[in-house]
N, C-alpha and C positions, 0 to 999 in steps of 0.2 A: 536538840532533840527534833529528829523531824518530824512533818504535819499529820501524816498515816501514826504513826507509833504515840503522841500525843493524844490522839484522839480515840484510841485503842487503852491509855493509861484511865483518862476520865469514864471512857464507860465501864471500865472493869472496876476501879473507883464507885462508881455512881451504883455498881450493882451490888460490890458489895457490901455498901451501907445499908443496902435495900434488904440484901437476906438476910444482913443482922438483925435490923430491923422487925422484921418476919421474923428471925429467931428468940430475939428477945420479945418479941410480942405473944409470942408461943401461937402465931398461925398455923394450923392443917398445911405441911407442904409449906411452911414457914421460909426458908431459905430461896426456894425458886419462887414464891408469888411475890417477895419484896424485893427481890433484883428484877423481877419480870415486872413489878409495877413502877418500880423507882426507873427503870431506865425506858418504861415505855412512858413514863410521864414527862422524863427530858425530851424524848424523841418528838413526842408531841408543843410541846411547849418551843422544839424550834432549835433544837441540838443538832450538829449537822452533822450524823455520823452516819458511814455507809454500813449496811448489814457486812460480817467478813468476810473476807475472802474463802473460797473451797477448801484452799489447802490446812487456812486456819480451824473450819470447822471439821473437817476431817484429823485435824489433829487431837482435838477435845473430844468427838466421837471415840478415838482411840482410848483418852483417858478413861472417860466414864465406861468405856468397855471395859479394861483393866481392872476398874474402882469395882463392877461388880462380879470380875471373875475372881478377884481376893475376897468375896464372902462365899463361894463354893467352898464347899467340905469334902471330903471323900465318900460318906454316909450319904449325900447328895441322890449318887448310880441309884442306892437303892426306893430310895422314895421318888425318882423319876418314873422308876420301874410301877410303882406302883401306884402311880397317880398319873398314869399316862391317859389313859382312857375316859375319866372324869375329865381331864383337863383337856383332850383335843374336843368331846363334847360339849365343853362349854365353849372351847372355839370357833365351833362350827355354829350353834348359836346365836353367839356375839356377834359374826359377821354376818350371819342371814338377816338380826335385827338390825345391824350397821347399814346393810344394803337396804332393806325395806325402807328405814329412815332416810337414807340417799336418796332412793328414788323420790321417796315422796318431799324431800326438800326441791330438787329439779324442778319438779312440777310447782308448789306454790311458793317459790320463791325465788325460780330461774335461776339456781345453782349452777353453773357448771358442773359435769356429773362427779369430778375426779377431788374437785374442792368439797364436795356433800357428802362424801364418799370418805373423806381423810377427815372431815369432823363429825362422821360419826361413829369414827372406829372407837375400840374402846383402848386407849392406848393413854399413857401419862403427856404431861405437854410438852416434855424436852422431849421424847422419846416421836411423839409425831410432830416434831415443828421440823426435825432432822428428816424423815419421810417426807414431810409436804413439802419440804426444800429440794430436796433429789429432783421430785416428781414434778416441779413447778406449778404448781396449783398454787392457789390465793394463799397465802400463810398467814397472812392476819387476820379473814374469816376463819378458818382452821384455829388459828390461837384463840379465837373469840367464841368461836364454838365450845373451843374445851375448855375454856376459861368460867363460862357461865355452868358450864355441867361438872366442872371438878366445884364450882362455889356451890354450887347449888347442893351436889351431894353432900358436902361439908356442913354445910347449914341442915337440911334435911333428914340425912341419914341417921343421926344421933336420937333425933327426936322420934322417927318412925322405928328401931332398936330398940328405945324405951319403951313405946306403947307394945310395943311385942312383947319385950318380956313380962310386962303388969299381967 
């Protein structure tokens, strides 16, 4: 076996002991935070593997595109139709508070603008780590941003839901 392809077994290995992990621990987002922490804890610890190569990760972009065009329905048309308008409002939104938040990271924390900008979109982490990779910005400030605000919501949100409905 060669050195590339061995080392490509161990972290797909290493991850998915990780979402198991996550799965049977029953984490929020259980499957990607135990592969995301299990293989960013080897990485750290001194595992010498290179992020993969483009063609690789455009291949797994394909997948997971695939993955969620097989839960589209046909009944889909019409509930796009009618939730178009709520939903580019809350996009428009998301990104003015996304940008506000960018700007003001720039300024007290010397952000680069395009790195402060891609962590504070509101976007899931596999979904912007493939964005902050295209676009070459910092990706592990980007994963670290959305890491502490998916934990954080996770943590938080349940408990602020409950006081609402008292």
């Amino acid at each position: 076996m060669n050195q590339s392809l061995k080392k490509f077994v161990i972290i797909v290995s290493i991850a998915s002991v990780g979402g198991y992990i996550g799965h049977i621990l029953n984490l929020p987002i259980g499957i990607l935070m135990g592969s995301f922490i299990t293989v960013a804890i080897a990485k750290i610890s001194g595992l010498k593997v290179p992020p993969l190569k483009k063609k690789y990760k455009q291949m797994i972009q394909m997948l997971v595109g695939g993955l969620i065009g097989l839960n589209l329905q046909p009944d889909i048309v019409s509930l796009f139709f009618n939730h178009i308008v709520p939903g580019l409002i809350a996009t428009v939104f998301h990104l003015l508070f996304a940008f506000l938040i960018a700007y003001i990271f720039t300024k007290l924390f010397r952000f680069k603008w395009l790195t402060a900008l891609s962590g504070s979109l509101p976007a899931g982490m596999s979904e912007i780590s493939i964005v902050a990779d295209e676009i070459d910005v910092d990706v592990e400030v980007v994963m670290l941003m959305h890491l502490f605000r998916i934990s954080l919501l996770i943590l938080i949100l349940p408990v602020i839901i409950k006081l609402l409905l008292l």
